[in-house]
C-alpha atoms as one frame of an Amber mdcrd trajectory, in Angstrom:
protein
  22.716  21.692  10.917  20.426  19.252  13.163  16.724  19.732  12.438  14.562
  20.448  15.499  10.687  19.941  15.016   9.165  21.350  17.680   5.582  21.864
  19.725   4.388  18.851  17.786   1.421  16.239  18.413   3.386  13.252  17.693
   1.492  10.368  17.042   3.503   6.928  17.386   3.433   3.370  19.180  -0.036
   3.487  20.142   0.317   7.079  21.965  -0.695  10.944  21.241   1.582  13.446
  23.166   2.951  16.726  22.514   6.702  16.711  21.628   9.819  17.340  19.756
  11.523  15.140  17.496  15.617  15.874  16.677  16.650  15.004  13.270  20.606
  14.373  12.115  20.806  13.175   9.258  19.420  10.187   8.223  18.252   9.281
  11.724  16.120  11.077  14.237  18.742  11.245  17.459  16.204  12.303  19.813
  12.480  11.939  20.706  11.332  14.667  23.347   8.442  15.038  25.867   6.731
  18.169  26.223   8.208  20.918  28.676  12.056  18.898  28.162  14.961  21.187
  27.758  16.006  21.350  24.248  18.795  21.614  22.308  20.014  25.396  20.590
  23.231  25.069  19.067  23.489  23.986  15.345  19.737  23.660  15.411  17.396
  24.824  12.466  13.923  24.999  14.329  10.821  24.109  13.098   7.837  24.616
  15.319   4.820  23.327  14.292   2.608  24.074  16.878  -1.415  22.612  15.971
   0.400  20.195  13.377   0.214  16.192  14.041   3.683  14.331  13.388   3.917
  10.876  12.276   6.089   8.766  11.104   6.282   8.112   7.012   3.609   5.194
   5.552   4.767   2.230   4.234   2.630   1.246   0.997   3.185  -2.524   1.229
   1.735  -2.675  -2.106   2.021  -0.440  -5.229   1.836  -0.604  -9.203   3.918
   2.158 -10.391   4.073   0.596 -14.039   7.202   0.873 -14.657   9.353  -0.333
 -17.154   6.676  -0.820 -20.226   3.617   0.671 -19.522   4.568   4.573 -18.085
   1.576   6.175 -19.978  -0.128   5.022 -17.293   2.490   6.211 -14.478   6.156
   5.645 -13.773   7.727   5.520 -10.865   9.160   8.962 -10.795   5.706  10.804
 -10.979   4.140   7.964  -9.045   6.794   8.384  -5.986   5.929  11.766  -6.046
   2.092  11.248  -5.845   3.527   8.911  -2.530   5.539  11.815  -0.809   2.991
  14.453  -1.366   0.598  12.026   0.366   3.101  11.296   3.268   4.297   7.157
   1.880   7.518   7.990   2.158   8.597   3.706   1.556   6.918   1.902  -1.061
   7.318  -1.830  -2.411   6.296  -2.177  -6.340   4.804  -4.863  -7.605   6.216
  -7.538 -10.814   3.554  -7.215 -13.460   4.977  -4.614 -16.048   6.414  -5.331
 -19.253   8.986  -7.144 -19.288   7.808  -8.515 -15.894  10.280  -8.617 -13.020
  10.526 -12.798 -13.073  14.294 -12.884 -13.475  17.218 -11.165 -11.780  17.985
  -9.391 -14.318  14.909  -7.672 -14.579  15.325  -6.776 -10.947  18.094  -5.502
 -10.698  16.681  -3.192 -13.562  13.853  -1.727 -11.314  16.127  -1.366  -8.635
  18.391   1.128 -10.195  15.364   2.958 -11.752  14.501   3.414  -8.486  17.823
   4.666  -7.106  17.340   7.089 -10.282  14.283   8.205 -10.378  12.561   7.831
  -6.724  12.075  10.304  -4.803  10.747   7.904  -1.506  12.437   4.694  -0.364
  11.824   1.560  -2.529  11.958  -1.875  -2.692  10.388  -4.427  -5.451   8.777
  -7.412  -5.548  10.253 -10.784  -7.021   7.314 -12.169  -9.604   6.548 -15.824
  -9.567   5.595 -18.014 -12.728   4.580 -20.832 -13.724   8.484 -22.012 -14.766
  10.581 -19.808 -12.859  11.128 -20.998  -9.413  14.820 -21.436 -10.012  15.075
 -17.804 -10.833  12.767 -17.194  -7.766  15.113 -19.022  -5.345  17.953 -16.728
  -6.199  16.103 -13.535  -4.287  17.904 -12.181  -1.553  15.661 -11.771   1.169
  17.686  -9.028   2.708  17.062  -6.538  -0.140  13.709  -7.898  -1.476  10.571
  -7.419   0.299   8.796 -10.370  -1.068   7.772 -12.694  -3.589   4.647 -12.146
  -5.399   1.968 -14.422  -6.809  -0.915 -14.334  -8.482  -3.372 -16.713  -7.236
  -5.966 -15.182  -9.257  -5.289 -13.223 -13.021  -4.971  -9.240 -12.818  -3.422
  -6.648 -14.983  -0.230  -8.224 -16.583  -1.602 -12.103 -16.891   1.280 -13.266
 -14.513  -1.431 -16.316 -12.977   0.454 -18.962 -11.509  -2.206 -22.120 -11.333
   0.293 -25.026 -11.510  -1.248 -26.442  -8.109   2.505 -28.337  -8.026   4.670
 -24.964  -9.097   2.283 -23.372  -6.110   3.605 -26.305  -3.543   7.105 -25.771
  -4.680   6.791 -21.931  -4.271   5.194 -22.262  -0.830   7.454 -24.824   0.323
  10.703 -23.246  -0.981  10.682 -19.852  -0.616  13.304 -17.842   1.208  11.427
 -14.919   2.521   7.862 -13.566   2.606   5.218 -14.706  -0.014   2.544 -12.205
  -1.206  -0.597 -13.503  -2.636  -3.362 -12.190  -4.756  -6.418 -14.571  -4.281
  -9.166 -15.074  -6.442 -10.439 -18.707  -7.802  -9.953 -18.448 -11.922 -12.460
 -21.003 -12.078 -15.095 -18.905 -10.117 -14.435 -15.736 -12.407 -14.330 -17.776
 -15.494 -17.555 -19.584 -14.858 -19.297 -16.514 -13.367 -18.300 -13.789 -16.570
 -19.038 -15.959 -19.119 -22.740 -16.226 -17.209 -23.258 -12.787 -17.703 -21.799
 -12.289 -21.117 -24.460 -14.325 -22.064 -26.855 -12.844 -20.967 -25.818  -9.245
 -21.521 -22.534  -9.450 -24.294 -20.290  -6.494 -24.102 -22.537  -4.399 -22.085
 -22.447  -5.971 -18.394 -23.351  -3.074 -15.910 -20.395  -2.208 -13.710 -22.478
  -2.889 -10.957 -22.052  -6.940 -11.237 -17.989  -6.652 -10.935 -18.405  -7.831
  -6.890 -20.741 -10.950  -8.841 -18.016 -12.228 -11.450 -15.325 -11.612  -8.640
 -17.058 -12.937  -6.387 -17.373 -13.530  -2.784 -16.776 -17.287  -3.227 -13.792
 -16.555  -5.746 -12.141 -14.767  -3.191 -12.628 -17.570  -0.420 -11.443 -20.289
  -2.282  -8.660 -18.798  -2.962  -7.313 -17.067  -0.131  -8.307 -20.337   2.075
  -6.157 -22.626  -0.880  -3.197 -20.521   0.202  -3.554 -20.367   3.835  -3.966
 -24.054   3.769  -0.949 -24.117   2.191   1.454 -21.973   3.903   0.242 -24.181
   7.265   1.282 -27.104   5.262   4.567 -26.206   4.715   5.057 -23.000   7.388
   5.379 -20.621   4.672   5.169 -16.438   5.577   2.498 -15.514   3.945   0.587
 -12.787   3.564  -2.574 -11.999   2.189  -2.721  -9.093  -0.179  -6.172  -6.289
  -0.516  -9.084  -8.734   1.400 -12.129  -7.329   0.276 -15.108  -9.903   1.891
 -16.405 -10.694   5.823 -16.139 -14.219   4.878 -12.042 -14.147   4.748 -11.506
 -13.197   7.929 -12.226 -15.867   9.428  -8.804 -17.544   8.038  -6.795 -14.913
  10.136  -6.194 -15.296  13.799  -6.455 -12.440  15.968  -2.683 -12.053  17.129
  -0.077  -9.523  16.806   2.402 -10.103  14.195   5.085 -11.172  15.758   2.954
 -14.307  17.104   2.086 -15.446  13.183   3.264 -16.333  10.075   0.095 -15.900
   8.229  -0.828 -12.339   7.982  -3.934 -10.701   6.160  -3.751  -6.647   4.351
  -6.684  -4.602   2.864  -6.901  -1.521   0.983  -8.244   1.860   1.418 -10.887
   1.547  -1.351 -11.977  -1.261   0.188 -12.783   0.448   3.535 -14.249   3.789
   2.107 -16.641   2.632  -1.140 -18.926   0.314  -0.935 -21.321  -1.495  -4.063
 -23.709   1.147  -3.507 -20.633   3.569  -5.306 -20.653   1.475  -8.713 -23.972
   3.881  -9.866 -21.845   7.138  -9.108 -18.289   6.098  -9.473 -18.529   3.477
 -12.271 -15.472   1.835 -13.889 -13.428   4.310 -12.169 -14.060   1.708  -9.086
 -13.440  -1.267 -10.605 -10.319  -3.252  -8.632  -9.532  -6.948  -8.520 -10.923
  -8.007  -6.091 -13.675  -5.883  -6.057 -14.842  -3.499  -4.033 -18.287  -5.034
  -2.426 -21.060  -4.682   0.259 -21.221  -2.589   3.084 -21.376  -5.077   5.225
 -18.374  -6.495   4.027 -16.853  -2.920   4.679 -17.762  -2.729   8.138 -16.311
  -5.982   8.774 -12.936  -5.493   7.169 -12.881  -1.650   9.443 -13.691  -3.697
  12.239 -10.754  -6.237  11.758  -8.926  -3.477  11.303  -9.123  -2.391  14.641
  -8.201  -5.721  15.954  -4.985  -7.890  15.011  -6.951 -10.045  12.592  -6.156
  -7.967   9.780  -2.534  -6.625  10.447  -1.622  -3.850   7.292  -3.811  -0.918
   5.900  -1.893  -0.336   1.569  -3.407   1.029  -1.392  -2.885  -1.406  -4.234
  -2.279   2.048  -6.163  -2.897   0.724  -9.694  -3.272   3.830 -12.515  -4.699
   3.679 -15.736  -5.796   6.698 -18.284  -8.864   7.716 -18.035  -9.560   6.608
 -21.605  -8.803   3.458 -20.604 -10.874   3.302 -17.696 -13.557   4.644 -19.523
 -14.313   1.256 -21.555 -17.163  -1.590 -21.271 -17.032  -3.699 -18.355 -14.924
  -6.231 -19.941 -12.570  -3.893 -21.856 -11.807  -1.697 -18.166  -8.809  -2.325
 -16.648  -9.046  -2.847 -13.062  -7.217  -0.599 -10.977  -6.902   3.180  -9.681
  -4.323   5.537  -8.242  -4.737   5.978  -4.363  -1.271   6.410  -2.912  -1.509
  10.267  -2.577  -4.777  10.202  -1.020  -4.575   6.760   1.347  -3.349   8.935
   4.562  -5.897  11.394   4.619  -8.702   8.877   3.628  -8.292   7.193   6.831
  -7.706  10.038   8.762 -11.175  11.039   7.356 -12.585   7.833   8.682 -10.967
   8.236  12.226 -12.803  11.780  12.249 -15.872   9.853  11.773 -15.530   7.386
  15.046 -14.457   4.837  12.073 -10.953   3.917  13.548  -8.480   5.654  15.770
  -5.931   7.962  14.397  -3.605   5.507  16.546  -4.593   2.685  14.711  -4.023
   3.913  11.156  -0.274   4.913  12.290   0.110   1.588  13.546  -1.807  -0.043
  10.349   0.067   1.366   7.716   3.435   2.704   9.495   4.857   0.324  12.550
   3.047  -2.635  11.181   4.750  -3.237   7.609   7.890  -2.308   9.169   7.523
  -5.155  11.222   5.870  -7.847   9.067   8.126  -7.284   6.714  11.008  -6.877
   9.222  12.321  -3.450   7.486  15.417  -2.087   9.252  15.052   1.070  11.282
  11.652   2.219   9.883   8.308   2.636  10.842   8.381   4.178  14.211   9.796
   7.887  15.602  12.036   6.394  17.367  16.058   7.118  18.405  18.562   5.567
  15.923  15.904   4.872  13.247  15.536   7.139   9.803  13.799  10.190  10.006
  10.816   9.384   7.758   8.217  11.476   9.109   5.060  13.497   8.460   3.446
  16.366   9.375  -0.594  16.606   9.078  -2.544  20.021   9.595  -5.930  18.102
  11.179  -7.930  20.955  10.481  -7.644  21.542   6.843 -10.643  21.741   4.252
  -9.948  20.828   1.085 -11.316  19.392  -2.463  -9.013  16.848  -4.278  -9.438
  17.775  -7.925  -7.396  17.422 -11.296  -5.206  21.059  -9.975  -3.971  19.257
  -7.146  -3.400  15.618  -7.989   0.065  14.323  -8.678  -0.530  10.854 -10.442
   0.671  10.849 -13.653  -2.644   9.548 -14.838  -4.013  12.584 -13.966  -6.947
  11.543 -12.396  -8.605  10.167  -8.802 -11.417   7.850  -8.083 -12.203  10.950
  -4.859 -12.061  13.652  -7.110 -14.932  15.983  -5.516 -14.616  14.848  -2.091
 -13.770  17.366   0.893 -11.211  16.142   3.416 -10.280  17.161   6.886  -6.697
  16.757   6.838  -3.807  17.527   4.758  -0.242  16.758   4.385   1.808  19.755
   4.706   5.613  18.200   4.903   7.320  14.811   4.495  10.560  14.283   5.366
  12.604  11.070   3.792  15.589  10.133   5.350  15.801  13.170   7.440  15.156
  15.327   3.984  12.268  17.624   3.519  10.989  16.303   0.033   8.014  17.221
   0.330   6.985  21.219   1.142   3.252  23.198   1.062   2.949  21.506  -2.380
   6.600  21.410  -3.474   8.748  19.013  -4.143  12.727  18.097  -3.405  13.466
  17.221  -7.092  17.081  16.888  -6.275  16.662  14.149  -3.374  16.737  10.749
  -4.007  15.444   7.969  -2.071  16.985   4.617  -0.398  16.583   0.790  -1.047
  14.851  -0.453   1.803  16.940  -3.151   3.781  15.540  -6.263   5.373  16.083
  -7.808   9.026  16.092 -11.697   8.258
């Protein structure tokens, strides 16, 4: 049987009407105003009058630690975490153990995906310091990108060979993905305030050591690059004002030099390091309000063009080290939907905006087939949000694997109530499709 959702507020290309939405299949086959005639025969209806529908987020950017490190998450439980908070496409990053910088290895994390996943996948290719003929073998049809660090992070997978980084940006076939931060910077600035306070550096000076400056040398290195040689780039989790001025304020399609930040980055501020502690700490870090504001008010223009999470879990005994023994990272990917939605409540954004941030626009910078939008002929990855919800996230009702979230405590406005992936309700009031199984995401280039 088709699959009729009905008396819905769809939310999609910029608009907010009331409609239905056909499903068959895969695909959604029609898109329906309100008052159309609809369809009856070999129709399961599914009226969900009140309820917002949207189409499925695409997390451009996710650490689901898998193969080698699954006590802190795999990417069964972590895919799960996704669909329950309405990512319903995901694209995993290279630094596990062994790291995804061959073929071989991904080709691996492909078919754990196609075994495990219950959202659509795709995976990084990992750049090195001496693989770039392994890196030239990617197929950018079924890859979403190449990765490189620009700046050390979990997995120590820093590429700093300024003539590997000229052959990378020069050479590559598809899309290049960079995390920036100037090792020199860091270096320079942590072993400042080991000095002066060993071991015990308060928490509070992480948006110091990775600094401001760290961040801008870097990112500007790259984009000075990729205009050297035309390279795609695209700027992974910007976390400063300062940055933004490296990103023109165009729609995608009219640029190859594109710009993303992260949900932490627009909700806590410096100010949360006294509360929140380690259980904050990201690279880069998260820093003043003012740089905040300014990365919420890019986001509302073109200059920044893709809203992720950067979903990076670790245990909580981990996390609950000294400064220099913390990893950096924290799980965000069931929570990164509602968090904005929480910040469009507040006059912060428009719910339009954060479809088209972290929905149509990945689809389209990364020039994913027939995803993104509710459109006819594309897959039905959708989502269905009750907006007036009040709820508590808290250890009963979080599905990271880790088993633990940096919002625990915090009362939100909006909750996902169904996700449907590839036209399949995996995702139900809490329950989970365990038998569905998600697709490799395909590529337009």
């Amino acid at each position: 049987m088709k699959t009729l959702i009905t008396n819905a507020t769809i939310i999609n290309e910029g608009k907010t009407f009331e409609g239905s939405v056909l499903i068959n299949g895969c695909f959604i086959e029609a898109v329906y105003p309100k008052d159309a005639d609809l369809p009856t025969e070999n129709i399961e209806k599914i009226d969900i009058e009140g309820r917002w529908l949207m189409p499925g987020i695409i997390d451009d950017q996710v650490h689901f630690r898998e193969p080698g490190l699954t006590h802190k998450g795999n990417i069964a439980s972590e895919s799960r975490a996704a669909v329950a908070g309405g990512v319903t496409s995901f694209m995993d990053m290279p630094n596990v153990n062994p790291q995804t910088t061959t073929q071989e290895e991904l080709k691996k994390k492909f078919e754990i995906g196609a075994k495990d996943s219950v959202a659509n996948y795709s995976f990084y290719f990992g750049a090195t310091n001496d693989n770039i003929d392994e890196l030239l073998k990617t197929d950018p049809k079924t890859t979403c990108g190449i990765k490189v660090f620009m700046g050390s992070s979990t997995g120590n997978m820093l590429v700093n060979n300024p003539e590997v980084l000229e052959a990378i940006f020069s050479k590559a076939p598809m899309l290049v993905a960079t995390h920036c931060e100037d090792e020199a910077t860091i270096n320079a600035n942590s072993e400042y305030y080991r000095n002066k306070y060993g071991e015990e550096v308060p928490i509070k000076l992480h948006p110091k050591i990775r600094s401001e400056e760290a961040c801008y040398l870097s990112s500007s290195y790259a984009v000075n690059l990729a205009k050297k040689y035309g390279t795609r780039l695209h700027v992974l989790h910007l976390s400063t004002a300062k940055e933004l001025s490296l990103f023109e304020d165009l729609p995608i399609g009219q640029k190859k030099i594109t710009a993303e930040v992260c949900v932490h980055h627009l909700w806590f501020s410096e100010e949360d390091y006294e509360t929140k502690g380690t259980l904050i700490k990201w690279n880069p870090a998260v820093k003043r309000i003012e740089d905040r504001d300014a990365l919420l008010e890019a986001v509302s223009t073109n200059k920044i063009a893709v809203i992720a999470t950067d979903h990076a879990p670790h245990t909580i005994t981990e996390k609950s080290n000294t400064y220099f023994k913390a990893p950096s990272g924290g799980p965000m990917v069931q929570h990164s939907l509602i968090t904005m939605l929480e910040l469009a409540k507040d006059g912060k954004i428009t719910k339009e905006k954060v479809v088209e941030k972290m929905c149509h626009a990945p689809a389209d910078l990364f020039q994913i087939e027939k995803r993104g939008y509710i459109r006819e002929g594309y897959y039905a990855d959708l989502v269905v949000i009750n907006p007036k919800a009040k709820w508590t996230i808290s250890k009963e009702n979080i599905l990271y694997h880790c088993g633990w979230s940096p919002l625990e405590g915090q009362i939100f406005s909006h909750q996902v109530i169904a996700t449907y992936v590839n036209g399949n309700l995996v995702f139900d009031n809490g329950k989970i499709n365990e038998q569905f199984r998600g697709q490799a995401l395909k590529f337009n280039r």
